[in-house]
DOLUM-887075 format. One record per residue (C-alpha): residue in one letter; x, y, z. Coordinates in steps of 0.02 Angstrom, whole numbers, plus 50000, padded with zeros to 5 digits. Layout:
! DOLUM-887075
AXYZ...
***
This chain:
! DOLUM-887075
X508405041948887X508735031948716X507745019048620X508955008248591X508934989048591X510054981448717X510664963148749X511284961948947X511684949449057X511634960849226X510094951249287X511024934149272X512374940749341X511484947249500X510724934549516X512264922349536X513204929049655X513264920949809X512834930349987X514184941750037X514514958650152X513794967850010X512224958750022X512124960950228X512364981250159X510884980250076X509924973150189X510384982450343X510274999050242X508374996150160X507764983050275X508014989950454X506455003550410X505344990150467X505804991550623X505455009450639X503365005150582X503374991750699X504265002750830X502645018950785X501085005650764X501444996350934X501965013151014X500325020950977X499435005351014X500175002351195X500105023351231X498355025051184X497705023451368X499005036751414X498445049151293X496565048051352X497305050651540X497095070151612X498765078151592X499365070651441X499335084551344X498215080151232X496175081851217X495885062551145X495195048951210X495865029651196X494435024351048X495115040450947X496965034950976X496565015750925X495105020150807X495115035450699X497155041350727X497495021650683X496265022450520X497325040450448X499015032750480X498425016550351X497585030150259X499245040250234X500095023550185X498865018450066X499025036349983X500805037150011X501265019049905X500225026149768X500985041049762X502925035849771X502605020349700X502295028049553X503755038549560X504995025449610X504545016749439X504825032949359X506235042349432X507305026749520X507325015549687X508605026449737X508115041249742X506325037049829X507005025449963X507825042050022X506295054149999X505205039950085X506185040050240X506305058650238X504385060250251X504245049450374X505525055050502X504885073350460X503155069050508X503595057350675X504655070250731X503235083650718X501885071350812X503065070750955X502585089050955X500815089150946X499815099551074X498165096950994X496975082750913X497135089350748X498965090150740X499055072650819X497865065650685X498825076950533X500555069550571X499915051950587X499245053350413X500975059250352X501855049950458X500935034450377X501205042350199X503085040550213X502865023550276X501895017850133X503115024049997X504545015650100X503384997350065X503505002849869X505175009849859X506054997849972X505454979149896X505704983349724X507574988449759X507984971749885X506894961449760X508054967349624X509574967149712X509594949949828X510124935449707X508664922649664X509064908349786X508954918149927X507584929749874X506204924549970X506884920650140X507704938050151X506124946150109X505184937350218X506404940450364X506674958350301X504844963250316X504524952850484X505924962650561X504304975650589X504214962450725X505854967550812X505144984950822X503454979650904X504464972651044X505684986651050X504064997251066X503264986351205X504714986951299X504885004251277X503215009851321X503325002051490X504705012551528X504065030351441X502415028151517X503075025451712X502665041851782X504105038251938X505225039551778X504395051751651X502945064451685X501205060451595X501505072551449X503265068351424X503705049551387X502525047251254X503245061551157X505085054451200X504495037551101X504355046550966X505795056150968X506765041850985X506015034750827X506665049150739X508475047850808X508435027750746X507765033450553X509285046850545X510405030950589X509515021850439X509795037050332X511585037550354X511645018250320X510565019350176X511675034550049X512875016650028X511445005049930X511485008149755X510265009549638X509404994949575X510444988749400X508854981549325X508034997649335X509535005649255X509704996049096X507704996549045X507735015349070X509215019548959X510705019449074X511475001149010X513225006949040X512975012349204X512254997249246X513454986849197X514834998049292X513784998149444X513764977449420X515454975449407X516064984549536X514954973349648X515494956949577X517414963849613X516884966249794X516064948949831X517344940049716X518744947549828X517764941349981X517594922549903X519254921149855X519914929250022X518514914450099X518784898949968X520084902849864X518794903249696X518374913349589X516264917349539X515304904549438X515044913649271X513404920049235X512124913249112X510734919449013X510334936948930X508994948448901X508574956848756X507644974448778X507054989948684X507285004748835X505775013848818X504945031048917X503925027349065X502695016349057X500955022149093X499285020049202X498185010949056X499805000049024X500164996049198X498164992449227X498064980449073X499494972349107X499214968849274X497324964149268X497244955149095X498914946849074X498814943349248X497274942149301X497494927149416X499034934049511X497854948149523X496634939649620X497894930649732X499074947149750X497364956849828X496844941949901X498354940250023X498344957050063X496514959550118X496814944050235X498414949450301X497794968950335X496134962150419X496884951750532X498544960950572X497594978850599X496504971550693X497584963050830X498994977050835X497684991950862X496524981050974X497654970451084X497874981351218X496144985451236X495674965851240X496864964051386X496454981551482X494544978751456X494614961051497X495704955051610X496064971951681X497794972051642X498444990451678X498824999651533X500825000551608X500894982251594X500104978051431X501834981351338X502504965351426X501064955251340X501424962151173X503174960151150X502964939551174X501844940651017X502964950950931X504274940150975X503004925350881X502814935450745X504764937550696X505164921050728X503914915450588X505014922350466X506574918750531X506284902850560X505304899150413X505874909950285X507104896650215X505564884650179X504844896750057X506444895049932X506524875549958X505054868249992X504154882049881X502954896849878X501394888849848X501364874749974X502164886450101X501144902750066X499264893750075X500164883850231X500384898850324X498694907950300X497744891650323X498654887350506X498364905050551X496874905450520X496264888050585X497194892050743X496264907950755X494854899950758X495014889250904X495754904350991X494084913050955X493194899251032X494314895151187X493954915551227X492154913951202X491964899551319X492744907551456X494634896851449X495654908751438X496944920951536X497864936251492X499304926651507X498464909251400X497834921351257X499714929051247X500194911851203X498724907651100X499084924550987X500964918150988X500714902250880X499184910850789X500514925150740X501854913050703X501344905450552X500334924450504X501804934950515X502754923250366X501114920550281X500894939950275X502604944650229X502604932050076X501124944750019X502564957649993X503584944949924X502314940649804X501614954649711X503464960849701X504164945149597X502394941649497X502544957249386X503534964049263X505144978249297X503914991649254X502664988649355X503534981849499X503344995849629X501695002249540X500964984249590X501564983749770X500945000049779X499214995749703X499064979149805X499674985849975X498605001149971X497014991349907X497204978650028X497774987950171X496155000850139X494904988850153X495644977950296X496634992450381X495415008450381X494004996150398X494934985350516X495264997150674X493595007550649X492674990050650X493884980650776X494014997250914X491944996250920X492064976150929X493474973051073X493164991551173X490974985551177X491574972851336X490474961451251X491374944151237X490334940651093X490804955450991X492904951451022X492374935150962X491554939850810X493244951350788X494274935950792X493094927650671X493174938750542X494944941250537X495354922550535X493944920250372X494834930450267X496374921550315X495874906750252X495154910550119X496754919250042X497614902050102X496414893949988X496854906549841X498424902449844X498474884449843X497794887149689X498324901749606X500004905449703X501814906849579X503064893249573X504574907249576X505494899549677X507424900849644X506894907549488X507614926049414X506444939249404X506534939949225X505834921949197X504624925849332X503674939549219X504764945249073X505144964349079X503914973548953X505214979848877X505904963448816X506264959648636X506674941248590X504994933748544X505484917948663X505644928548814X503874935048771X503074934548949X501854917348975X500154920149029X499964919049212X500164901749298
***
């Protein structure tokens, strides 16, 4: 590590590139991971009646499966972002976005094992603990690494692809939990297993994603950075010129920075809660309305359907993958919005609809209107607009800050967030939608779609213009030297 003062252009540079193979590496490489949480949440969701049936193999009943095993997995992730979040500012995006997955396909592998309560509720904490430093680890690298035009659509779509996995995990559950196909205290443990086999896929996949060039130049390894850029702008200027026939548009604007050791706690706090004190508020406020509503209808859905509508618990997979199908399609199909029309319109957009539409959902289930098959559809269009509302919280707190904070903040905002709606959420939401009390699923659905719109109305007002906008300009790195790149107080 030096202290030397360094003028680069490796952000600017990044930044204009145009999408490529190289990009679709990335992306493929860090992104797919979201499939595997979607893939363990709905799992355990849609096996919980399973693992309370005699001769599962475990001693655990549905509300412990859906209540307390669902509040240690968020636990674990809440820990485990802190933890490696911290580390992957230190030591490198690199090197984390390996451990991360490590962790988690370690501790999956070993729940597939479990033969008691204990073990079952140990490995979901760990399992959730890798998880959680994959959130940290993985957006600050594809942050730093996807040029600016593009950056919020493939975030968006990159962390809604946990959607894919929910509906790989319905699907699969109906299948691993036929007993003409797989004894009582087997398919359940295959689901997991198979989760494991998928991650090792990843692993392989991910050795071939660099590390993240902006992280290299503020911690002392300019040259390196600079090598590591070049040799991707002589890949995706082959590909253009093999496409078009031209050559890249030449990069504009530097950065001027002193490389400095790690940055610590007292910095990170100040600068994240008095220089930006109003992304603060809007960073923690999307995530608390996100976690409450999301934990709440993953870890309570199948309960809704089995205690009210008496759906079997072989079937209920069916119902779940059509939301999860909603919820993808938000992004997808939305993402682009976000880096046209803008962040603020479309971010309080999506939390307000979702919320709103919540609403009448709550109301059309308390007046007796609704069908298994009518509140599918209902949670479909509710999730639609949520699932690109929730990812742009990701998005969000990962652009707002400065380099050295970057995974320290998604870290701090995820596991903040996600503790109070998503260890709150289940224990509350289990109690509400298992009571058979319409009243109480109602007041469930109420609560979750508040706190959506009230984040929607946070960030109408406080929410970032950063659209197509570097990083850099975004929240200037604290490293930075030129007084006229001196960060501006937060918009």
């Amino acid at each position: 590590m030096t202290n030397a003062t360094i003028t680069t252009s490796v952000p600017a540079r990044l930044d204009r590139l145009p999408w490529s193979r190289w990009h679709w590496t990335v992306v493929i490489g860090l992104g797919t991971v979201w499939i595997l949480d979607g893939l363990e949440v709905t799992v355990v969701g849609n096996i919980a009646g399973r693992l309370s049936e005699e001769g599962s193999g475990l001693p655990i009943t549905s509300g412990e499966v859906t209540g307390l095993a669902a509040a240690l997995y968020v636990a674990g992730a809440c820990s485990g972002a802190l933890f490696f979040g911290r580390l992957t500012d230190r030591f490198g995006r690199k090197k984390l976005f390996i451990v991360t997955l490590a962790v988690y396909l370690a501790a999956t592998a070993l729940t597939a094992l479990s033969f008691s309560t204990w073990w079952f509720f140990l490995f979901r904490f760990l399992t959730g603990f890798g998880i959680g430093g994959e959130y940290a680890a993985i957006n600050s690298a594809i942050d730093e690494l996807i040029p600016a035009p593009y950056r919020g659509r493939v975030d968006l779509i990159i962390n809604g692809s946990f959607w894919l996995g929910a509906i790989g995990g319905s699907l699969l559950s109906v299948v691993m939990l036929d007993t003409n196909v797989f004894a009582q205290d087997v398919g359940w443990r295959l689901t997991f297993a198979l989760g494991v086999v998928l991650g090792l896929v990843i692993l392989l996949v991910r050795r071939h994603v660099p590390e993240s060039p902006r992280w290299l130049f503020i911690h002392g390894r300019g040259a390196e950075a600079d090598s590591l850029v070049t040799s991707i702008e002589k890949r995706v200027e082959a590909e253009i010129k093999a496409k078009r026939g031209t050559p890249l548009p030449p990069a504009e604007g530097e950065i001027t920075i002193h490389q400095r050791g790690d940055v610590g706690f007292g910095e990170i706090a100040r600068t994240v809660f008095s220089r930006y004190r109003r992304r603060a508020i809007l960073g923690l406020s999307l995530f608390i309305g996100q976690a409450f509503l999301y934990n709440a209808i993953t870890f309570g859905f199948g309960a809704i359907l089995t205690t009210f509508f008496g759906v079997s618990t072989s079937r209920t997979g069916y119902f779940f993958a059509v939301i999860a199908a909603g919820n993808f399609l938000g992004p997808l199909l939305l993402g682009k919005l976000f880096d046209t029309v803008g962040r603020r319109v479309m971010i309080s957009s999506t939390y307000l609809l979702s919320g709103l539409l919540l609403f009448g959902t709550a109301w059309l289930f308390g007046a007796g209107h609704l069908t298994a098959n009518t509140l599918t559809a209902c949670w479909c269009v509710v999730l639609f607009f949520a699932s690109a509302g929730a990812s742009s919280a990701y998005l969000t707190v990962s652009e707002i800050f400065p380099m050295e904070t970057r995974a320290m903040a998604i870290a701090f905002f995820y596991a903040l967030g996600t503790a109070a709606g998503g260890i709150s959420g289940p224990l509350l939401f289990s109690h509400l939608t298992s009571s058979g009390v319409v009243g109480d699923t109602v007041l469930a659905f109420r609560i979750g779609a508040s706190l959506m719109c009230l984040a929607g109305l946070v960030a109408a007002f406080l929410a970032v213009r950063a659209e197509g906008r570097s990083l850099e300009s975004i929240a200037a790195p604290l490293s930075t030297k030129r007084p006229d790149a001196v960060p501006a107080p937060a918009e």
